[in-house]
Structures are given as structure tokens and as C-alpha cells.
N, C-alpha and C positions, 0 to 999 in steps of 0.2 A: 398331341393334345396340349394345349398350352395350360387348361385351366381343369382340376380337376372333375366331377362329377359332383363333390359337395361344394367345391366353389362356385361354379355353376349355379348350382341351386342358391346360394349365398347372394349371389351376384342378383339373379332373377328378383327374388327377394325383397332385396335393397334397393332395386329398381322400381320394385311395386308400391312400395313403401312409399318413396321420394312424390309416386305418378298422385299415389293417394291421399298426400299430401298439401301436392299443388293444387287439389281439385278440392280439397276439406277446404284451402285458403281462397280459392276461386270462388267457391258457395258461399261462404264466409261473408265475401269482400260483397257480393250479389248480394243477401241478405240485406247487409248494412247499409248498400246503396239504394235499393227499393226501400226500405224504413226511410229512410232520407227524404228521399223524394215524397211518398207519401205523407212528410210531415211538412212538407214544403207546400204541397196542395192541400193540405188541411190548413194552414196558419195563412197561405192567400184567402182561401176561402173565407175566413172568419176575419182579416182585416176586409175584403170585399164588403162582408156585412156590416160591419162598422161603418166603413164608409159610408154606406144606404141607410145606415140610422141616423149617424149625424148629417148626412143632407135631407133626410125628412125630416129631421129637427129644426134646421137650418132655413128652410122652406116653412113650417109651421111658423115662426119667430118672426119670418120675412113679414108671411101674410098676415099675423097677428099685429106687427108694426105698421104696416100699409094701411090698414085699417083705423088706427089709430090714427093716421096721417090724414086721412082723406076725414076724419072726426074732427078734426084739429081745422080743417081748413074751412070746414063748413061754418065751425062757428065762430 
């Protein structure tokens, strides 16, 4: 036996340790990457909306001007 019966168990252990560890840091790393992402499809989303507001503004303005124009011309 090269290793006794309490080092063994020492060993076992230390192993479980290190496994439960990498897997605390693995969940970890999961979490903060899903928070991420999901903050990534929320802030496209709400520039998306921005977008659609300022071109329905943009379009109001237009037609609001065009209107003007064709006023303008008539008289």
C-alpha cells in the first residue's frame, strides 16, 4: 500500500473539493453569461423601439411637411 487508509480518504477529499469547485465556477461563469445575454436582448429590444418611434416621428414630420409643400404651391 503506498498510501495510507487516512490519506486515501485525504486524497478522495481533496479531489471532491477541487470537482466541486470547478463546477461552483462553471455555474458561476453560466449564470453571468445568461445575465448577459439576456441584457443584450433586452437593450436591442428597446433601441429596436426607439428606432419605430423616431421613424414614426420622422414620417409624421415628413407628411406634416409635404402638406405644407403642396399648400405652398397651390397658392
Amino acid at each position: 500500500m503506498i498510501l495510507s487508509d487516512a490519506e486515501e480518504i485525504l486524497v478522495i477529499i481533496g479531489g471532491a473539493v477541487i470537482i466541486m469547485a470547478m463546477l461552483g465556477n462553471v455555474l458561476k461563469d453560466y449564470r453571468s453569461m445568461s445575465r448577459d445575454a439576456k441584457h443584450k436582448v433586452a437593450q436591442k429590444e428597446r433601441d429596436e423601439n426607439y428606432v419605430r418611434k423616431l421613424k414614426e416621428i420622422v414620417d409624421q414630420k415628413n407628411e406634416a411637411l409635404q402638406k405644407e409643400l403642396k399648400k405652398q404651391k397651390k397658392a
